[in-house]
gemmi code that builds the backbone of each chain (N, CA, C; Angstrom):
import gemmi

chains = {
    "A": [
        ("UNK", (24.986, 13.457, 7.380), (24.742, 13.855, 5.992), (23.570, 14.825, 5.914)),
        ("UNK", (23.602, 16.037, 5.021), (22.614, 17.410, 4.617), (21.970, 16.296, 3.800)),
        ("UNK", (20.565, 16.613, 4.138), (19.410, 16.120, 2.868), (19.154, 17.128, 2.414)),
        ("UNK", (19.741, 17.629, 1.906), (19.257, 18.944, 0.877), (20.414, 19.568, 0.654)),
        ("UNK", (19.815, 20.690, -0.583), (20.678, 21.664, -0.728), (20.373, 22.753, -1.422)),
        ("UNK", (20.630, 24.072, -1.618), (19.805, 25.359, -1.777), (20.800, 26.340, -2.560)),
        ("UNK", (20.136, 26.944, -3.659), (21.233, 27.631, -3.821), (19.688, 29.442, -3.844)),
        ("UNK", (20.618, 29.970, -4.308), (19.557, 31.684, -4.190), (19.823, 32.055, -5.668)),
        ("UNK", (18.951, 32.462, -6.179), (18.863, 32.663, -8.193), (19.013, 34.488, -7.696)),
        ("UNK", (17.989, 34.599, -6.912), (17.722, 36.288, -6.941), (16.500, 36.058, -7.671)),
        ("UNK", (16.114, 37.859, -7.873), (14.734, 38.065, -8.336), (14.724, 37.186, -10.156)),
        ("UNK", (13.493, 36.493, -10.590), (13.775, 35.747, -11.502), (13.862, 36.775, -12.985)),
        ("UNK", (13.265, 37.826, -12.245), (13.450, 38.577, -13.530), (14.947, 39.336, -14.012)),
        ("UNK", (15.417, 39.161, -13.103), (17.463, 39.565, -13.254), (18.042, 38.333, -13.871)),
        ("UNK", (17.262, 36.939, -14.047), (17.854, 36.000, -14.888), (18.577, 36.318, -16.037)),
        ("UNK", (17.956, 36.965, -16.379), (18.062, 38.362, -17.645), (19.320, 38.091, -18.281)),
        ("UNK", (20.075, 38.759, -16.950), (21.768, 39.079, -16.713), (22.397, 37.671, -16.580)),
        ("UNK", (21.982, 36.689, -16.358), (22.951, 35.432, -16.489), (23.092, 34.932, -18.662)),
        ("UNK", (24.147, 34.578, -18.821), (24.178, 34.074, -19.929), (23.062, 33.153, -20.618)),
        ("UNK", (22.672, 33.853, -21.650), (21.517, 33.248, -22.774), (20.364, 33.181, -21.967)),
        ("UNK", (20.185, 34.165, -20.781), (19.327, 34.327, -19.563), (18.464, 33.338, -19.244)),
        ("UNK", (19.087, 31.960, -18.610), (19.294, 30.762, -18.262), (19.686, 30.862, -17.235)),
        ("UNK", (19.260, 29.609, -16.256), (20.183, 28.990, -14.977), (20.024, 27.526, -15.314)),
        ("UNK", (20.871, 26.653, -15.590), (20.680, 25.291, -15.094), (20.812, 25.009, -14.135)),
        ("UNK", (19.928, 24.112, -12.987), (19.734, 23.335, -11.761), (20.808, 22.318, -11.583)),
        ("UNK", (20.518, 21.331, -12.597), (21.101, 19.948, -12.672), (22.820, 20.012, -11.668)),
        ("UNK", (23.229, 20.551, -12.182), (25.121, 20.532, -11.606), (24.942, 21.371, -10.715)),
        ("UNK", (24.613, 22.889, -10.299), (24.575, 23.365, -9.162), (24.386, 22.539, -8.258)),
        ("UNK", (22.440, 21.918, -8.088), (22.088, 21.406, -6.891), (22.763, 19.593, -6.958)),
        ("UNK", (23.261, 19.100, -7.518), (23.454, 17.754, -7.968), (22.292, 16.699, -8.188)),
        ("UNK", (21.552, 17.229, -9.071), (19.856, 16.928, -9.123), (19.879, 15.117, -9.465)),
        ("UNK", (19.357, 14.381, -9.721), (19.314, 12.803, -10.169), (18.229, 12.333, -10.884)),
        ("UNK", (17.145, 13.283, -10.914), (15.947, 13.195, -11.434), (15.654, 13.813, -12.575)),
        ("UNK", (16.143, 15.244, -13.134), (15.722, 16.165, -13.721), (16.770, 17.144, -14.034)),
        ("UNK", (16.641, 17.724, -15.031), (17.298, 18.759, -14.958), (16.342, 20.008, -15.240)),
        ("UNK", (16.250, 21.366, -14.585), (15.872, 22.475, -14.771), (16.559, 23.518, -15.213)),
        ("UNK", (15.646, 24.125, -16.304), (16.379, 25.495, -16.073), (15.109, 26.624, -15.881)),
        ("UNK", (16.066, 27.727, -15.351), (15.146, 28.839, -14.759), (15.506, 30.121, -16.477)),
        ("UNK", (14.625, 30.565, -16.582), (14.966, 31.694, -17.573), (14.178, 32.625, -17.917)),
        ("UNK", (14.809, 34.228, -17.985), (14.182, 35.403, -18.294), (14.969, 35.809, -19.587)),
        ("UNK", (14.187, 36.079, -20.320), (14.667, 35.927, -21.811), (14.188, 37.484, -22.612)),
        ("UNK", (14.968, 38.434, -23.175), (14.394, 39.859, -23.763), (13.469, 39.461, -24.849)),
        ("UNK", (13.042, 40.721, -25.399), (12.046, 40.341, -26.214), (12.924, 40.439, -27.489)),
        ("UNK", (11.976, 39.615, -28.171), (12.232, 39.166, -29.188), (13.367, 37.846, -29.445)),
        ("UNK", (13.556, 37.389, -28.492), (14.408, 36.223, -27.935), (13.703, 34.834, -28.847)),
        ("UNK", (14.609, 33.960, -29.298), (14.000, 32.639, -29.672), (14.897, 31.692, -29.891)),
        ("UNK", (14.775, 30.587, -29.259), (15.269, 29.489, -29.408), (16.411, 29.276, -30.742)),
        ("UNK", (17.671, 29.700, -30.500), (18.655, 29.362, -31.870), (18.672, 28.457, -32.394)),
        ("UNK", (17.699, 27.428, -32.143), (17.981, 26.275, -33.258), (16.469, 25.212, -32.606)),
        ("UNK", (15.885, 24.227, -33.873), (15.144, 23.406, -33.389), (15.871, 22.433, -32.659)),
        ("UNK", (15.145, 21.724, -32.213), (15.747, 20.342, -31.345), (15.043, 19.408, -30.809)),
        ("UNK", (14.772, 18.218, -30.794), (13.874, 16.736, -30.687), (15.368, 16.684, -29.612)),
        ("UNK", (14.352, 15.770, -28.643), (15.265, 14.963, -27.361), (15.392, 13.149, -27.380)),
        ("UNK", (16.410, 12.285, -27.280), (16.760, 11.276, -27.668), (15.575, 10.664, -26.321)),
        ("UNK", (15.575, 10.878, -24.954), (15.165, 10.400, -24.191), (14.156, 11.210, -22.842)),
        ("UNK", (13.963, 11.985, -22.930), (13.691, 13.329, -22.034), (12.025, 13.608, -22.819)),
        ("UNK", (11.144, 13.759, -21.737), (9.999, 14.773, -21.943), (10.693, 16.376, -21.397)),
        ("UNK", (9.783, 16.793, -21.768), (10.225, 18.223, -21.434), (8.738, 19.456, -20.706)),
        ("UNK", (8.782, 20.077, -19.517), (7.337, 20.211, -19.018), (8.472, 22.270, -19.124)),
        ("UNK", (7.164, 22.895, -20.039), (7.766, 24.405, -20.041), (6.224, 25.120, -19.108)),
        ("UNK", (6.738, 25.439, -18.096), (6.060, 26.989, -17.055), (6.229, 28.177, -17.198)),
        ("UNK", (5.247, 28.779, -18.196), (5.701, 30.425, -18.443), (5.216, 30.879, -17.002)),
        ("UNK", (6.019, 31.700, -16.997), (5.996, 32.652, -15.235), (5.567, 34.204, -15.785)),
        ("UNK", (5.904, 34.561, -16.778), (5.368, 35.853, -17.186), (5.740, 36.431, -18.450)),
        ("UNK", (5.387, 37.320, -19.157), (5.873, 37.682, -20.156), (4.365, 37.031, -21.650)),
        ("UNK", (4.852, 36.966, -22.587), (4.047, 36.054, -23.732), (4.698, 35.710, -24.827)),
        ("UNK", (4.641, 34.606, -25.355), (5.543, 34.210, -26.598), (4.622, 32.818, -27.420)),
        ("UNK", (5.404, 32.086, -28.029), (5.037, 30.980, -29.001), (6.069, 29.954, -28.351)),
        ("UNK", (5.655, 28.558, -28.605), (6.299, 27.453, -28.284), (5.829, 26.570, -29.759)),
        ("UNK", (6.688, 26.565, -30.395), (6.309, 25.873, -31.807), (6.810, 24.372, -30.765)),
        ("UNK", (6.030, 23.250, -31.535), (6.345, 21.892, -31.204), (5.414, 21.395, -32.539)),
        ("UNK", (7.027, 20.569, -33.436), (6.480, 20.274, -34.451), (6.070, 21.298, -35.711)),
        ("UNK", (4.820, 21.423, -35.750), (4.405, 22.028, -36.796), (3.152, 23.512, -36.237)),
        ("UNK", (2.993, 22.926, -34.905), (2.273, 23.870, -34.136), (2.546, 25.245, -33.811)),
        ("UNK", (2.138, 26.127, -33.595), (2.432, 27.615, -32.919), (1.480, 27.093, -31.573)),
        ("UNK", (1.832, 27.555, -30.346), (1.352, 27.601, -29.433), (1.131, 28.530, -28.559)),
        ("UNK", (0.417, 29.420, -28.591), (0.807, 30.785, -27.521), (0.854, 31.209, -26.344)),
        ("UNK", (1.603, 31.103, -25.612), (1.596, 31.254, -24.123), (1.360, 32.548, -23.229)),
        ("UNK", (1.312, 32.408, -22.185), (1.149, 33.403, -21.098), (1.380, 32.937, -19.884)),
        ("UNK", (1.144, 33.712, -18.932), (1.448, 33.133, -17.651), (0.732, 32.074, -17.020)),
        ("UNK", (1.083, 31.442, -16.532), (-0.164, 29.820, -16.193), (-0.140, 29.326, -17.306)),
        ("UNK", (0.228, 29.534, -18.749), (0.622, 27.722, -19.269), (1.543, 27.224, -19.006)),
        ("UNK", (0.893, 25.670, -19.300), (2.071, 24.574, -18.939), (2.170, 23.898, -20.380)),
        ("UNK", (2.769, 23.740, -20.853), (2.945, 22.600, -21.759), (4.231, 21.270, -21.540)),
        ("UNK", (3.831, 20.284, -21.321), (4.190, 18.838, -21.636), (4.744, 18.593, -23.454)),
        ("UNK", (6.258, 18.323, -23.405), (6.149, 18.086, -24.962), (7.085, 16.734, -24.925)),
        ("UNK", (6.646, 15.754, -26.081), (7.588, 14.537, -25.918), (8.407, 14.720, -26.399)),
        ("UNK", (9.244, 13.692, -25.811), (10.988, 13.393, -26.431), (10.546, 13.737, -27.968)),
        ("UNK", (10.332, 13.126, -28.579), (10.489, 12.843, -30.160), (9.914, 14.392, -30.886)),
        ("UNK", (9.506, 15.217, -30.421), (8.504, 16.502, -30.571), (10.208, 17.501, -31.309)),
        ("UNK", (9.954, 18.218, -32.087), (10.679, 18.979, -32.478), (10.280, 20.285, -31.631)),
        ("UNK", (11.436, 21.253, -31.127), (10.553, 22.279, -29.846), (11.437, 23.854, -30.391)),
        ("UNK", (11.080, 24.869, -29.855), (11.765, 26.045, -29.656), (10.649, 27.164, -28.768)),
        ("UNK", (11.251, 28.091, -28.652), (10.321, 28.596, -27.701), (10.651, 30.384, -27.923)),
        ("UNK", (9.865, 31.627, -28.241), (9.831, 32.540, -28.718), (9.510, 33.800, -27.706)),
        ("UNK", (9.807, 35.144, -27.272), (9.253, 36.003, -26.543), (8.539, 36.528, -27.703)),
        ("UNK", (7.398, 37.054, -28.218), (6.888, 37.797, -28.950), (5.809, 38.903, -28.161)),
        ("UNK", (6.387, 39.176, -26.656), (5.552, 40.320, -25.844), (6.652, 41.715, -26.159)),
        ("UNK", (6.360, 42.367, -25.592), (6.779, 43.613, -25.194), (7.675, 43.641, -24.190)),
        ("UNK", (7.603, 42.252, -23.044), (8.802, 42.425, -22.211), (9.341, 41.588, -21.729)),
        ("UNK", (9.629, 41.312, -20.756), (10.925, 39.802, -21.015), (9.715, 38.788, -20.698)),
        ("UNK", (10.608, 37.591, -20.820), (9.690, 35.951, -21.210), (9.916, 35.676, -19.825)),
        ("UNK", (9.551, 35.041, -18.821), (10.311, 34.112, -17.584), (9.075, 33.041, -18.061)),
        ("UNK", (10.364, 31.925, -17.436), (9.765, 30.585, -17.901), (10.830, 29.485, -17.210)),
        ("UNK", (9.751, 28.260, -16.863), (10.907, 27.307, -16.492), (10.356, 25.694, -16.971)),
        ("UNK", (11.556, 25.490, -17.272), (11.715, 23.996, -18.097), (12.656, 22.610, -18.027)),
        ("UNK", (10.912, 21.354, -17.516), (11.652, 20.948, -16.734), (11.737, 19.683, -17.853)),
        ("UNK", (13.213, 18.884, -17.539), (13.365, 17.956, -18.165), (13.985, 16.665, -17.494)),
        ("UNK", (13.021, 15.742, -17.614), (13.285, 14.140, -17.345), (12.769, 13.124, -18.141)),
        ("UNK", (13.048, 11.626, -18.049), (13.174, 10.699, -18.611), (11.816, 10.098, -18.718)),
        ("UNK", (11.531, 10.187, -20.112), (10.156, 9.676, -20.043), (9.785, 8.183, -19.197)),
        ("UNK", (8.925, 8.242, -18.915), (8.393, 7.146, -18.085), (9.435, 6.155, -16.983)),
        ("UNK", (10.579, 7.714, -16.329), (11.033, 7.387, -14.912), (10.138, 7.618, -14.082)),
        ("UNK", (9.292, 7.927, -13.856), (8.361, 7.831, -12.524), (7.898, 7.036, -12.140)),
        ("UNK", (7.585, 6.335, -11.294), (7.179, 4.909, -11.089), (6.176, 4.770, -10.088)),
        ("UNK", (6.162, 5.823, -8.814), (4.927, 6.170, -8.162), (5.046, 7.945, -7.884)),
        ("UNK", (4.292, 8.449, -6.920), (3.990, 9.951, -6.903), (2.806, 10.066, -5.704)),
        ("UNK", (3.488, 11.211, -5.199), (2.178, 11.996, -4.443), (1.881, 10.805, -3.184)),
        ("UNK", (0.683, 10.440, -2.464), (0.443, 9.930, -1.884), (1.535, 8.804, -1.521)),
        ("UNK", (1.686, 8.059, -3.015), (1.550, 6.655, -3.432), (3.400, 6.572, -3.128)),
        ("UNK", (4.046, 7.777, -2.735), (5.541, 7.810, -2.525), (5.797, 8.306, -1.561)),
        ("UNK", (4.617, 8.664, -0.262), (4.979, 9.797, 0.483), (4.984, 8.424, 2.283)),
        ("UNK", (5.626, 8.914, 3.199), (5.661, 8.238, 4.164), (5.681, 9.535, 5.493)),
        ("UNK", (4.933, 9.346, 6.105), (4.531, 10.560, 7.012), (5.347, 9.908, 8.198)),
        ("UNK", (5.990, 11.013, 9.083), (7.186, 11.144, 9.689), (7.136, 12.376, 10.906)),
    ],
    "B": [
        ("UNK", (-0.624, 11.826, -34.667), (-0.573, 12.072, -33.159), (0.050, 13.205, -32.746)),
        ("UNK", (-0.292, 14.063, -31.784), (0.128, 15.295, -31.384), (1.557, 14.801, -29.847)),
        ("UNK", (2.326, 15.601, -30.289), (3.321, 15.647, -29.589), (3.247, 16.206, -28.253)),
        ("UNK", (2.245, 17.047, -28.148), (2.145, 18.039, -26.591), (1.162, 17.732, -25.997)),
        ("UNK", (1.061, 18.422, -24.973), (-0.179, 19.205, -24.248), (-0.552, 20.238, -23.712)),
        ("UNK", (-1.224, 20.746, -23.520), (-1.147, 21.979, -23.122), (-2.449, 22.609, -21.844)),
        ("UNK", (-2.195, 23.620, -20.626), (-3.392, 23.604, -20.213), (-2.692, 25.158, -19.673)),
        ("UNK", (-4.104, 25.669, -19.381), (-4.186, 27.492, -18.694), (-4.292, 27.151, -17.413)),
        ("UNK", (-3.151, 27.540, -16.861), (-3.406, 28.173, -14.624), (-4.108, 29.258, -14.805)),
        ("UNK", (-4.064, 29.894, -15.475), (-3.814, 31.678, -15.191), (-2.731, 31.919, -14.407)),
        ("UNK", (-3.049, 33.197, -13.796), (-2.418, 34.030, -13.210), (-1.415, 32.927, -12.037)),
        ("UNK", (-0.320, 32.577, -11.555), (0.050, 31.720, -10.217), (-0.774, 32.508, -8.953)),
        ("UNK", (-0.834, 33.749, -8.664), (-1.281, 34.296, -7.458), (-2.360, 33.612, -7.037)),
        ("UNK", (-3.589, 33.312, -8.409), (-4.483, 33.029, -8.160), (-5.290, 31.544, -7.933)),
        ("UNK", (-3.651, 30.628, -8.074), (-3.751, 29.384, -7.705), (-4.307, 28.740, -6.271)),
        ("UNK", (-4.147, 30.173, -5.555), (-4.687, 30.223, -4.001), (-6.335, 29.743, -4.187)),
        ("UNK", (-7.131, 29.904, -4.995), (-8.459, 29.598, -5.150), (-8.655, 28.276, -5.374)),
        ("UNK", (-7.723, 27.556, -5.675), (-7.596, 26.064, -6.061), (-7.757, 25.326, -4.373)),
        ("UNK", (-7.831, 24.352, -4.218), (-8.376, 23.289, -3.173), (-6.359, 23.219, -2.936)),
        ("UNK", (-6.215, 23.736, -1.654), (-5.157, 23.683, -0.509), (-4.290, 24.590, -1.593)),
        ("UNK", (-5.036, 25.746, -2.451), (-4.129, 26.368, -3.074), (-2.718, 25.478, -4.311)),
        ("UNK", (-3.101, 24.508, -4.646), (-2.484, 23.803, -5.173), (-3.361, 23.379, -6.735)),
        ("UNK", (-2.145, 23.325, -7.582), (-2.701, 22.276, -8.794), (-1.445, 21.176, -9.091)),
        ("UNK", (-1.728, 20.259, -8.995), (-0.972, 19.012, -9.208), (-0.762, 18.561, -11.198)),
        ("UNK", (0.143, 18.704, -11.691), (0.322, 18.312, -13.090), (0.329, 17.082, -13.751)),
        ("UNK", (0.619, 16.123, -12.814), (1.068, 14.721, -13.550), (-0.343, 13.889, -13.930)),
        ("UNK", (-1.464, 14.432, -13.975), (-2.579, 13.648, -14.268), (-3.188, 14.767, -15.260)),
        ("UNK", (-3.151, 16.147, -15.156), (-3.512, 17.135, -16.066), (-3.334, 16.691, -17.606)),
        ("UNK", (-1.984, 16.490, -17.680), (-1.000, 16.596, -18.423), (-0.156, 15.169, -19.080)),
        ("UNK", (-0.579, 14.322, -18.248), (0.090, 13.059, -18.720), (1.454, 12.712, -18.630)),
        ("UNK", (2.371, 13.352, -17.617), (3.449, 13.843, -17.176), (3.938, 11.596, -16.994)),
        ("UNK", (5.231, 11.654, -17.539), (5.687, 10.318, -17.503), (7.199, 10.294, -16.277)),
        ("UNK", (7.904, 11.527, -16.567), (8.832, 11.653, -15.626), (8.940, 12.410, -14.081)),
        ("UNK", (7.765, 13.202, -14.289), (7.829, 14.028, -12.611), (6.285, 13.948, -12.195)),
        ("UNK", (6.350, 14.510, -10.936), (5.313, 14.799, -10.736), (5.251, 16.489, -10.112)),
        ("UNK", (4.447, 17.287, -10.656), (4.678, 19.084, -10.136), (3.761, 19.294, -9.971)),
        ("UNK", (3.963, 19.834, -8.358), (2.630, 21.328, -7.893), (3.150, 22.449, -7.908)),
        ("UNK", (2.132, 23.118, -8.678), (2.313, 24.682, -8.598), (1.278, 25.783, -7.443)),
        ("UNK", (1.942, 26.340, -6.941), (0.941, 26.374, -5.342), (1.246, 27.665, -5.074)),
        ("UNK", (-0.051, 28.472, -4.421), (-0.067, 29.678, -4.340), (-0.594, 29.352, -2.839)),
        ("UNK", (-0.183, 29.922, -1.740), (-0.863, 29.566, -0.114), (-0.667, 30.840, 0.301)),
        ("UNK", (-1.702, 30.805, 1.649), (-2.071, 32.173, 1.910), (-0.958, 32.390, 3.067)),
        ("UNK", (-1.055, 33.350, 3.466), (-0.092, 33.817, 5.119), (-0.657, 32.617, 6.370)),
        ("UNK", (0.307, 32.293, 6.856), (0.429, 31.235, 8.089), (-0.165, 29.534, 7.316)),
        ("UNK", (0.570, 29.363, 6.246), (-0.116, 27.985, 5.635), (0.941, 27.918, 6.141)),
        ("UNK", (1.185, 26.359, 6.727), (2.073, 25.129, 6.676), (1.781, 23.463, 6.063)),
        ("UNK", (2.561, 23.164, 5.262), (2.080, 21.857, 5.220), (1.306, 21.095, 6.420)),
        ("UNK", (0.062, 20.273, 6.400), (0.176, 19.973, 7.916), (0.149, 18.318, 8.034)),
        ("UNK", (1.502, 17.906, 7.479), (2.076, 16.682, 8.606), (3.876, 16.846, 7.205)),
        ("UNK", (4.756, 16.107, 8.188), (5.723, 15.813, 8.005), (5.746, 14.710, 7.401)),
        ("UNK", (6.293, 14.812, 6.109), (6.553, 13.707, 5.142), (7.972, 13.336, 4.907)),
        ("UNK", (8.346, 12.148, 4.226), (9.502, 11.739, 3.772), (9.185, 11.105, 2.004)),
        ("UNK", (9.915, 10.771, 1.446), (9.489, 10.178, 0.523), (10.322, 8.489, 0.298)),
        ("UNK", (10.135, 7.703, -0.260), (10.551, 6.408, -1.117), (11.337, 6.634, -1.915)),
        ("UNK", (10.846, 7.064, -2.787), (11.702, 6.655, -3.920), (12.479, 8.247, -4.520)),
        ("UNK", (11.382, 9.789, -4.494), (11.436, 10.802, -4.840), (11.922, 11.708, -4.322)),
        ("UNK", (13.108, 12.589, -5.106), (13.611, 13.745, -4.870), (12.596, 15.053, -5.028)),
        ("UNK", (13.002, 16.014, -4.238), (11.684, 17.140, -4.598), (13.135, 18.201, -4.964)),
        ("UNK", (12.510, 18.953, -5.621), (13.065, 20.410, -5.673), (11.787, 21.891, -5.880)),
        ("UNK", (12.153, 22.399, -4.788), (11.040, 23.490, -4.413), (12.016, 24.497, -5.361)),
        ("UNK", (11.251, 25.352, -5.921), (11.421, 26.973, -6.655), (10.805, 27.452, -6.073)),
        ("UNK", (11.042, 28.641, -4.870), (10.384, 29.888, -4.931), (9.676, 30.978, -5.528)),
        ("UNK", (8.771, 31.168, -5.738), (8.191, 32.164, -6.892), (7.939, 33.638, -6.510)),
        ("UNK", (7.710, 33.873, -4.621), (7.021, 35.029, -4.626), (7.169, 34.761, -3.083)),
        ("UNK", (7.293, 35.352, -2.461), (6.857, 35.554, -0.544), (8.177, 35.155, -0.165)),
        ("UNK", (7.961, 34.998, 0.986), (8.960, 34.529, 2.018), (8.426, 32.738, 2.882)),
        ("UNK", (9.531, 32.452, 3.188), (8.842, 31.068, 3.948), (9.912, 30.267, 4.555)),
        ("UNK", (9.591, 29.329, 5.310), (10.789, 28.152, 5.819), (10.367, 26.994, 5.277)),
        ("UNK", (11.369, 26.235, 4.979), (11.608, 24.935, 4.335), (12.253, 24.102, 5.971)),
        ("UNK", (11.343, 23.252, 6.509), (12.392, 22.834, 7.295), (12.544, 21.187, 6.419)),
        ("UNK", (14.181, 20.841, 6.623), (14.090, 19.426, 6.190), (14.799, 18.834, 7.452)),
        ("UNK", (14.677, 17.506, 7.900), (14.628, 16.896, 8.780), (14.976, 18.383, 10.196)),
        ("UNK", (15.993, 18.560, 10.900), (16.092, 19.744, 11.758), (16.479, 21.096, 11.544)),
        ("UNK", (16.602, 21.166, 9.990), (16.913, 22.655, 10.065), (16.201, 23.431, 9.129)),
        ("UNK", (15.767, 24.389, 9.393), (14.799, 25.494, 9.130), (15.710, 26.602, 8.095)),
        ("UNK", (15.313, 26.478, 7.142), (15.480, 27.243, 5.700), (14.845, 28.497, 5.339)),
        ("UNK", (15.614, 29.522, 5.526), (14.505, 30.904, 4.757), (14.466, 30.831, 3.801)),
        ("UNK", (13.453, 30.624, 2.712), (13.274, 31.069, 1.558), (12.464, 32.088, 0.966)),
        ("UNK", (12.970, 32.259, -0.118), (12.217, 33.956, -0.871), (12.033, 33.916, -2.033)),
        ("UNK", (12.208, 34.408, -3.012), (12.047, 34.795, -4.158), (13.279, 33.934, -5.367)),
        ("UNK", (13.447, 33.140, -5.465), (14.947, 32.653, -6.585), (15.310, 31.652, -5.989)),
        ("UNK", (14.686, 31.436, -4.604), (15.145, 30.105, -3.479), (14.983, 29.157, -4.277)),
        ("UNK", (15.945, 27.798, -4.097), (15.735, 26.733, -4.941), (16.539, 25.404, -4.152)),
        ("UNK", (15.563, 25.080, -3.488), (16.320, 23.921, -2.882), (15.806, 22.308, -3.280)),
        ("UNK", (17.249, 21.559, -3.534), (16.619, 20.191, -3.307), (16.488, 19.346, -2.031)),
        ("UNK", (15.607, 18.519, -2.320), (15.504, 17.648, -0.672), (15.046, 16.029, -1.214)),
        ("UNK", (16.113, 15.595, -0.846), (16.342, 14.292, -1.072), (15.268, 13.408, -0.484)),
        ("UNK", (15.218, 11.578, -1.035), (13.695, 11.232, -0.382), (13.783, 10.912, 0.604)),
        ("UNK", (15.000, 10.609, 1.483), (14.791, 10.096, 2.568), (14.868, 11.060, 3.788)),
        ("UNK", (14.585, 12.367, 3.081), (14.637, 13.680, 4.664), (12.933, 13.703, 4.623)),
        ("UNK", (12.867, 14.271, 5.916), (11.573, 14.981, 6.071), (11.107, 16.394, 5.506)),
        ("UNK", (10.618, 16.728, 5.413), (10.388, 18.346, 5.317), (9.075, 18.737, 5.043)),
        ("UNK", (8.581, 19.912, 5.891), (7.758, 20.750, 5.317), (7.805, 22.126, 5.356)),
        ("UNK", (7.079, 22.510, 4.465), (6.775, 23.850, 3.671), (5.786, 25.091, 4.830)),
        ("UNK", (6.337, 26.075, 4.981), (5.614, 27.283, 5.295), (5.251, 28.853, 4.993)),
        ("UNK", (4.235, 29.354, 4.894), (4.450, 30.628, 4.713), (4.980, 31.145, 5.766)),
        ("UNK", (6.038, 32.148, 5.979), (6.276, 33.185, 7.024), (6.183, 34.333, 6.950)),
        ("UNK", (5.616, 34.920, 5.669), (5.854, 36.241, 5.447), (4.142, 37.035, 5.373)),
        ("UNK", (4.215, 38.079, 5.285), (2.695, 38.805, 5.167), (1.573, 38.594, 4.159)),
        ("UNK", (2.298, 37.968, 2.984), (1.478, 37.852, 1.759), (1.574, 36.296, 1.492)),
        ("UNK", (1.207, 36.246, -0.017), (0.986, 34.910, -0.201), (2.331, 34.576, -0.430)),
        ("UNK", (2.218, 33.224, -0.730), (3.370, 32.130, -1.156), (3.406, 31.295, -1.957)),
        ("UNK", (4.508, 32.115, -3.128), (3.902, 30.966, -4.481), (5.435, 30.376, -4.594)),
        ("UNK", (5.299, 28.716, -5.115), (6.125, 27.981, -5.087), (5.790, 26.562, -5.942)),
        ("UNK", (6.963, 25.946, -6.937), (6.730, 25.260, -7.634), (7.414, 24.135, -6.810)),
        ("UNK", (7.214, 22.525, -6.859), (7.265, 21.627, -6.446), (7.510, 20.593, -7.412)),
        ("UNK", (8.438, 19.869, -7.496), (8.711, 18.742, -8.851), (9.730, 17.572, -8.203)),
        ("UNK", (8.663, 16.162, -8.522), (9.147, 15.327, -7.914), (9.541, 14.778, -8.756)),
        ("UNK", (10.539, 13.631, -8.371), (11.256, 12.724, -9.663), (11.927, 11.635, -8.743)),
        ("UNK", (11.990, 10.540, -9.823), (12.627, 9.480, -9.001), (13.983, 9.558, -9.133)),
        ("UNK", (14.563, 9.254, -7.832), (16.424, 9.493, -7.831), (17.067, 8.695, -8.942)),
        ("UNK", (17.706, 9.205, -8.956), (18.385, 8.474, -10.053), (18.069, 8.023, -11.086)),
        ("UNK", (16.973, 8.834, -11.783), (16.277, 8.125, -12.947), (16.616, 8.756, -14.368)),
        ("UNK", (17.511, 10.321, -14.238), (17.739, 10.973, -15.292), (19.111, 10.136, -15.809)),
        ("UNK", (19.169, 9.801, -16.916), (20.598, 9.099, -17.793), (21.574, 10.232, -18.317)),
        ("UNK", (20.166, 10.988, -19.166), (21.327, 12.155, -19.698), (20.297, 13.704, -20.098)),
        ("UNK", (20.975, 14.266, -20.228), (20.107, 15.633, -20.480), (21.154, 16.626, -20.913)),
        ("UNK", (20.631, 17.999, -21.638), (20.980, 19.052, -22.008), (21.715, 18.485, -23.866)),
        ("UNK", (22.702, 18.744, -24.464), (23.103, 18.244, -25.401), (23.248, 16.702, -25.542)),
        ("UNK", (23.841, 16.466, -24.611), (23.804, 14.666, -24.622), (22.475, 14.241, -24.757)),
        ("UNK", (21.479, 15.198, -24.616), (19.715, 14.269, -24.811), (19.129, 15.386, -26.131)),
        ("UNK", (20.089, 16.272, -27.008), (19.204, 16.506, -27.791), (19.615, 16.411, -29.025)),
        ("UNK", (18.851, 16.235, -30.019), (19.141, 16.215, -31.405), (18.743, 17.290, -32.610)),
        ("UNK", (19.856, 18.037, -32.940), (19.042, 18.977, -33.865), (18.138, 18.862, -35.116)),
        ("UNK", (17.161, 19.324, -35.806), (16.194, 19.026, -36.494), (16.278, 20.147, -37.381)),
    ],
}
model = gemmi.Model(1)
for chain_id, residues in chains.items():
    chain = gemmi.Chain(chain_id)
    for i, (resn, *xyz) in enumerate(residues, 1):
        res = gemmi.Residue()
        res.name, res.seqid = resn, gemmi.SeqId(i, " ")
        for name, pos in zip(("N", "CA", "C"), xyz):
            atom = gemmi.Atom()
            atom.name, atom.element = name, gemmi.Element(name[0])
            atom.pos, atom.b_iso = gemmi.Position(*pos), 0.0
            res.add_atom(atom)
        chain.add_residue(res)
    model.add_chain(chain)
structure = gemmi.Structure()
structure.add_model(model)
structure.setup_entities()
């Protein structure tokens, strides 16, 4: 049996060109933990609709570009190197308001599935 | 009560200034479902020991350079859009191989812990 598996996106900024310039992880790699998506988004791009999650935190990595991440009632403004953490219950959308495309990736799992991490899960081999 | 959190990397390149070039999220951030490093390493880094995990799936994103992923015996090129998962019970570690740095995101999760995601986990608002 393969312990792994790999797929190739290409440069992240050609995400562009995939539909609603998105990749979901989850079904490609057959993920069990999480689902990701990878995305380069044009400007002026924004989230078509609000949305709260029944069970899922949600962790968003801008990779480049600048926009807003409303959660709730907030404006939040991003750039490259934020992270934001938003809870299940959080109303979310997410905005390009730069000059050139958004890349960003957003990860989503089950609040309080983790159970250990890092050290505390690792077995040296 | 506030729904998010939020924190500044800056730039990823410059994550290399961080201690083993790494920032770890799940204590930043209050992270309940994963645990993520975001890691910028210089030319000829390798992880240095061979791990397995317990309970956690990893999935590496490529961000920038070139490198090998080996998991238990086989040696992986990765680059730029690379996206592999590696299940907990393989080994693997991480290398730069290429001339420059090596930036790469890291997100652990426990197997089998996601129920549901994408529309089945969201609710419009």
């Amino acid at each position: 049996m393969v312990n792994y598996q790999k797929i190739e996106l290409g440069k992240i900024s050609e995400i562009i060109k995939h539909e609603n310039g998105k990749v979901f992880l989850h079904d490609i790699l057959g993920l069990t933990g999480c689902e990701i998506s990878v995305n380069t988004v044009p400007k002026n791009f924004k989230t078509p609709f609000n949305h709260k999650h029944k069970q899922n935190e949600e962790v968003y990595i801008i990779l480049k570009g600048e926009g807003i991440i409303t959660v709730d009632n907030d404006h939040i403004n991003v750039k490259e190197g934020s992270v934001i953490k938003v809870l299940a219950a959080a109303s979310r959308t997410i905005e390009n308001k730069g000059d050139n495309e958004l890349s960003f990736i957003c990860i989503q799992t089950k609040e309080n599935s983790l159970k250990q991490f890092g050290v505390g899960d690792a077995e040296l081999c």
